[in-house]
C-alpha positions in Angstrom: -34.4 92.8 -10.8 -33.9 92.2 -14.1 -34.6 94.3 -17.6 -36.2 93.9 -20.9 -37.1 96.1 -23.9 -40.2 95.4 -26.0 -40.9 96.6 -29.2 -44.3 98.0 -30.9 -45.5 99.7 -33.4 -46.8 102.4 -32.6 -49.6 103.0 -35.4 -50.6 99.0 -34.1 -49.8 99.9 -30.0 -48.5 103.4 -29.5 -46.6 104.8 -25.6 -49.6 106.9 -25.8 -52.4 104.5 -25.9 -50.5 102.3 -23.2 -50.6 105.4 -20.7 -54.2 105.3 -21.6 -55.1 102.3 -20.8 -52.8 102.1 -18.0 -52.4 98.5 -18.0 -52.1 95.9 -20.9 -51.1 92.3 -21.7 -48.4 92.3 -23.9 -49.8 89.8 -27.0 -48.6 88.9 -30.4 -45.5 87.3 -29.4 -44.8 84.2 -32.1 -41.1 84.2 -32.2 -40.0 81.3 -29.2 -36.6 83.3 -28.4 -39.0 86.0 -27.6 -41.5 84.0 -26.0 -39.0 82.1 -24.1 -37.6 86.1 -22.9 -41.7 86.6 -22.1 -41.5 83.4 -19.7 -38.3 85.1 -17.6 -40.2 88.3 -16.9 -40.8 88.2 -13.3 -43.2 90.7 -11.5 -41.2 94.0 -10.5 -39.2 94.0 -13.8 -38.5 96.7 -15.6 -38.9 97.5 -19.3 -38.2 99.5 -22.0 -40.8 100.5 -24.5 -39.3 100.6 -27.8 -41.5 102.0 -30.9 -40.5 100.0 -34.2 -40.3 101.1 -37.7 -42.4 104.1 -37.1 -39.8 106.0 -35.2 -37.6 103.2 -34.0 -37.0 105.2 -30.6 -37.0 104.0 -26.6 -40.2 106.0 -25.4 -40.7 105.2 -21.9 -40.6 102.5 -19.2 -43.1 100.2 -18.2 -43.0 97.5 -15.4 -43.9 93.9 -14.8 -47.4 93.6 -13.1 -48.4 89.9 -13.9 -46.1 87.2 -15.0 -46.9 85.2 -17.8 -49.9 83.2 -18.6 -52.0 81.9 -21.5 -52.2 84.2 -24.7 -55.9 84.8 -24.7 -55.4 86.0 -27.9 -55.0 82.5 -29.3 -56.0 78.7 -28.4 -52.2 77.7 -29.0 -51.0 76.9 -25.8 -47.0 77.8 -26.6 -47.7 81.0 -26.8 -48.0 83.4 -23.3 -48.3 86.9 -22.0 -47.2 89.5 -19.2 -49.1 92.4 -17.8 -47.5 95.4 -17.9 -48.2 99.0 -16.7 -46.2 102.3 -17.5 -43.7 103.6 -15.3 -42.4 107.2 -16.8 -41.9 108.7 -19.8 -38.4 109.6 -20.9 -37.8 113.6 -21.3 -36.3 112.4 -24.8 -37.1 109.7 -27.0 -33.7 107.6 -27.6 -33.1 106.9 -31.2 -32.0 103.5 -32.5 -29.2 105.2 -34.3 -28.1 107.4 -30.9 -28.1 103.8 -29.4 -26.0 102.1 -32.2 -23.3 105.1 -31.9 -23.4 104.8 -28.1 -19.6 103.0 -27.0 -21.4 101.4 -24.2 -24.3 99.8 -25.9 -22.7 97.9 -28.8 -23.4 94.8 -27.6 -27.2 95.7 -27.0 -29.5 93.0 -28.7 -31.5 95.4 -30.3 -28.5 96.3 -32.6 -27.5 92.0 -32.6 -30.5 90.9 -33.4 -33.0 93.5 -34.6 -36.3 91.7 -34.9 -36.3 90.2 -31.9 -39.3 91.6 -30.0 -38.4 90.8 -26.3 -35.0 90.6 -25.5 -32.8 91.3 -22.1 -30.8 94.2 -21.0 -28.2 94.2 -18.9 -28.7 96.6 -15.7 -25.7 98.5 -17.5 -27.7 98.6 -20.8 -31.1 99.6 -19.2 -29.2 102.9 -17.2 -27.4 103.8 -19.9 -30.7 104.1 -21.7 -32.0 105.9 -19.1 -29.7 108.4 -18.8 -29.7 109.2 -22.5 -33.1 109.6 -22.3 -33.7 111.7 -19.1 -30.7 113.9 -20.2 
């Protein structure tokens, strides 16, 4: 098993309209470090679904359905998908800045590299999320 986080924002792609729809393909990926993450999803993997700007808080969990495949957003063949569906929604949102003050999450790449879209978790990084949030 392995664990991601995703960014959106949430006045483009809100938590709430993803437990709407109940399924989406996650789209709009141009950045190849995240694209290349997008390509290492594998179906049963878990993410996190992080709103950006707008909040800048983990929201909820969603899980791999369909790994990835053409964009059909775009003609550009470099550029793929995954089909996610949510999982749960976390008792409390955890804040970006709970998460940069958190010892065990320094080395999260959502504090190393903050635009980065897609990026890994470690297992450690994902529960520790978790538990924060389901407190």
């Amino acid at each position: 098993m392995q664990y991601f986080l995703v960014k959106s924002e949430p006045f483009k792609y809100s938590w709430e309209q993803f437990n709407k729809d109940g399924r989406t393909f996650w789209d709009g990926v141009r950045n190849y470090q995240a694209r290349n993450n997008i390509k290492a999803m594998k179906e049963g993997d878990l993410v996190l679904f992080y709103h950006s700007n707008e909040g800048k808080e983990v929201v909820g969990v969603a899980k791999v359905v369909k790994e990835f495949y053409q964009d059909p957003t775009t003609d550009d063949e470099r550029w793929v998908v995954v089909d996610l569906e949510p999982v749960e929604t976390l008792s409390t949102a955890v804040t970006l800045e709970t998460i940069k003050a958190d010892e065990q999450l320094q080395d999260i790449a959502l504090v190393r590299q903050g635009r980065l879209s897609v990026m890994p978790l470690k297992p450690e990084e994902f529960d520790r999320i978790l538990a924060l949030g389901n407190a």
